[in-house]
C-alpha positions as CSV (number, residue, x, y, z in Angstrom):
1,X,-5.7,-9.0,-15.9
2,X,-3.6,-6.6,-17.6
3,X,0.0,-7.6,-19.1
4,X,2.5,-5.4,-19.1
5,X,3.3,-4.4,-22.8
6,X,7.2,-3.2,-22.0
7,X,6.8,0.0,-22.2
8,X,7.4,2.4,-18.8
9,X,4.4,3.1,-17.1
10,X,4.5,6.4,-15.7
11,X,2.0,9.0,-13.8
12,X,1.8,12.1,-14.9
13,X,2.1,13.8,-11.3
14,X,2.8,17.7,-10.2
15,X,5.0,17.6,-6.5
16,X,6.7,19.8,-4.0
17,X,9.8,18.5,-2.9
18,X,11.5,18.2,0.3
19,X,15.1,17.5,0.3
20,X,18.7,17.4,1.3
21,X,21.7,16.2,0.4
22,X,22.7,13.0,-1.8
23,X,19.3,11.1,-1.1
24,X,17.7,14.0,-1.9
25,X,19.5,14.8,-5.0
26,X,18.7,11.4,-6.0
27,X,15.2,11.4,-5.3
28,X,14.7,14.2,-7.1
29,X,16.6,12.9,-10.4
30,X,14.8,9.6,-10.3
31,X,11.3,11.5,-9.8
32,X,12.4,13.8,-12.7
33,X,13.8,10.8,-14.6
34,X,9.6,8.7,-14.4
35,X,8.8,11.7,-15.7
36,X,6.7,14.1,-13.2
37,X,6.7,17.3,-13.0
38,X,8.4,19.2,-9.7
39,X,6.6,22.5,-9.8
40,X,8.6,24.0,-6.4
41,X,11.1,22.4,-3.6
42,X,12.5,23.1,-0.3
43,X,16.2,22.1,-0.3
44,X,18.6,22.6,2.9
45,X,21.1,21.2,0.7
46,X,23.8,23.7,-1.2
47,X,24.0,21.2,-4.3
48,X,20.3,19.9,-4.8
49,X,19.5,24.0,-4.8
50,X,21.9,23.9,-7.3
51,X,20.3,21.3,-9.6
52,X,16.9,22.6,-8.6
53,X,18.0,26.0,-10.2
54,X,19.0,24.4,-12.9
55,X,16.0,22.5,-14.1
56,X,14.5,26.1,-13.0
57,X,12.4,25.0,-10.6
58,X,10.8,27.4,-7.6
59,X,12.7,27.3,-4.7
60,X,11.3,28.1,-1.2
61,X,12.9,28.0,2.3
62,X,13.1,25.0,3.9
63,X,11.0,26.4,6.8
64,X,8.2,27.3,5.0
65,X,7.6,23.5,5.5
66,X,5.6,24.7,8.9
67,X,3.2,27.0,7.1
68,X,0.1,24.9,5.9
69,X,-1.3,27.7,3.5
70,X,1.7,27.1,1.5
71,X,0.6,23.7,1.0
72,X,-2.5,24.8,-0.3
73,X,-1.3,27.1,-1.9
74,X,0.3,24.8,-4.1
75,X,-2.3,22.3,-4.4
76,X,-0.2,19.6,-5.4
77,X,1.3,16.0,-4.4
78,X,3.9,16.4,-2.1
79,X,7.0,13.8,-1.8
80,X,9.2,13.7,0.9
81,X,12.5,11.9,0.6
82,X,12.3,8.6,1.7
83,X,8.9,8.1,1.0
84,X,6.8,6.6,-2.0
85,X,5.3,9.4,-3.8
């Protein structure tokens, strides 16, 4: 059994995130926050492209969602808001 020592457990993960508006601005804070790394987005928000720019992350349309080579193009962990990463 392992015991918790205190200290924040974290995984060192690389996403793509999806996201809009407040949920997705806080999504992305709190995945930023544990620590991972976003290495590109999609936002159809005005204000999470905003922060994304500022934590200079890649930004792609939102409708490049529908093209799969993108996806492995990136090879990475993708979280979608609402859902556990």
């Amino acid at each position: 059994m392992e015991v918790n020592s205190g200290k924040k457990q974290t995984r060192d993960m690389e996403i793509t995130y999806i996201g809009g508006s407040q949920a997705g601005i806080i999504g992305l804070l709190t995945i930023l926050g544990a620590g991972h790394r976003v290495v590109s987005a999609m936002s159809y928000d005005k204000l999470l492209t905003k922060i994304l720019s500022h934590f200079e992350i890649p930004i792609y349309p939102y409708y490049a969602l529908v093209i799969l080579e993108l996806l492995d193009y990136l090879n990475v962990e993708m979280c979608m808001t609402g859902n556990t990463c």
